[in-house]
C-alpha positions in Angstrom: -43.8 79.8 38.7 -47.5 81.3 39.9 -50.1 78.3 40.3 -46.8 76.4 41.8 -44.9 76.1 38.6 -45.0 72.0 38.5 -41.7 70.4 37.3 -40.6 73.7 35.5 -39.1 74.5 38.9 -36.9 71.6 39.0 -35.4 72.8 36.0 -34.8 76.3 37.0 -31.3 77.2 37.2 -29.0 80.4 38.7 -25.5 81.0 38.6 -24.6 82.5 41.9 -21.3 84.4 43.3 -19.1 83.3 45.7 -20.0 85.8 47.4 -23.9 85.6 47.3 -23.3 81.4 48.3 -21.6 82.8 51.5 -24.5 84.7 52.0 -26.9 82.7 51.5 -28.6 81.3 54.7 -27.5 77.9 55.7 -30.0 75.1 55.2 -30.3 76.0 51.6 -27.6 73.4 49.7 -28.5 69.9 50.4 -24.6 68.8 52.1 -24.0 65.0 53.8 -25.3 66.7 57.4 -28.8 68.4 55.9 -29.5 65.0 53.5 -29.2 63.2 57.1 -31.5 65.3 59.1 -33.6 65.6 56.5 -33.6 61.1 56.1 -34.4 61.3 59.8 -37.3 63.3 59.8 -38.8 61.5 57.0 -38.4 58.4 59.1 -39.6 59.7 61.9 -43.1 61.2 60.6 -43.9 59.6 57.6 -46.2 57.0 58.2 -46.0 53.6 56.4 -49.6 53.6 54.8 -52.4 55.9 55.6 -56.4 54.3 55.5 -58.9 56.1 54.6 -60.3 55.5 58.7 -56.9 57.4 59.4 -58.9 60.8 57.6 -61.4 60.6 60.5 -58.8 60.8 63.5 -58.6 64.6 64.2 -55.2 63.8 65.9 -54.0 63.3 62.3 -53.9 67.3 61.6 -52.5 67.8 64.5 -49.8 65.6 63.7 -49.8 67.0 60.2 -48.8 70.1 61.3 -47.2 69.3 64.0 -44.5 67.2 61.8 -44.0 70.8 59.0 -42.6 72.5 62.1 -39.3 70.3 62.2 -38.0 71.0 58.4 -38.9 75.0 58.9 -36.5 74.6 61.2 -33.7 72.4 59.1 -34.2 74.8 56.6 -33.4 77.9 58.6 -36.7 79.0 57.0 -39.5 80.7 58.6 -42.9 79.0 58.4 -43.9 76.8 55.8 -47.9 77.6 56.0 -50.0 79.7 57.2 -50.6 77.8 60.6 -47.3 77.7 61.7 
């Protein structure tokens, strides 16, 4: 999966334990309450069309990275990039 492993990684598969799904950190399996966080956030920050005038507002990385915060933290993950 080096170089980001494209749609191989949708196909990758592992049987896991019981055990090792209990400890496995929550926000990993997509459930009904993850799927509706996750729905929300999309609605809230993804825009409905982006212009090319829109590359020229600095306040759009702001709000690019601003909006990666929230799913780190659905996820139970640390930081997604770098600049987190």
């Amino acid at each position: 999966m080096n170089n980001g492993g494209g749609t191989d990684c949708l196909r990758l598969q592992g049987v896991m334990t019981q055990k090792q799904i209990e400890e496995t950190k929550a926000g990993v399996f997509l459930g009904e309450a993850l799927y509706k966080d996750l729905r929300q956030w999309i609605e809230r920050h993804y825009r409905e069309s982006l212009h090319i005038v829109d590359l020229l507002d600095p306040n759009l990385l702001v709000e690019s990275r601003t909006t990666l915060n929230e799913p780190s933290q659905l996820l139970c993950r640390s930081a997604i990039c770098e600049f987190q």
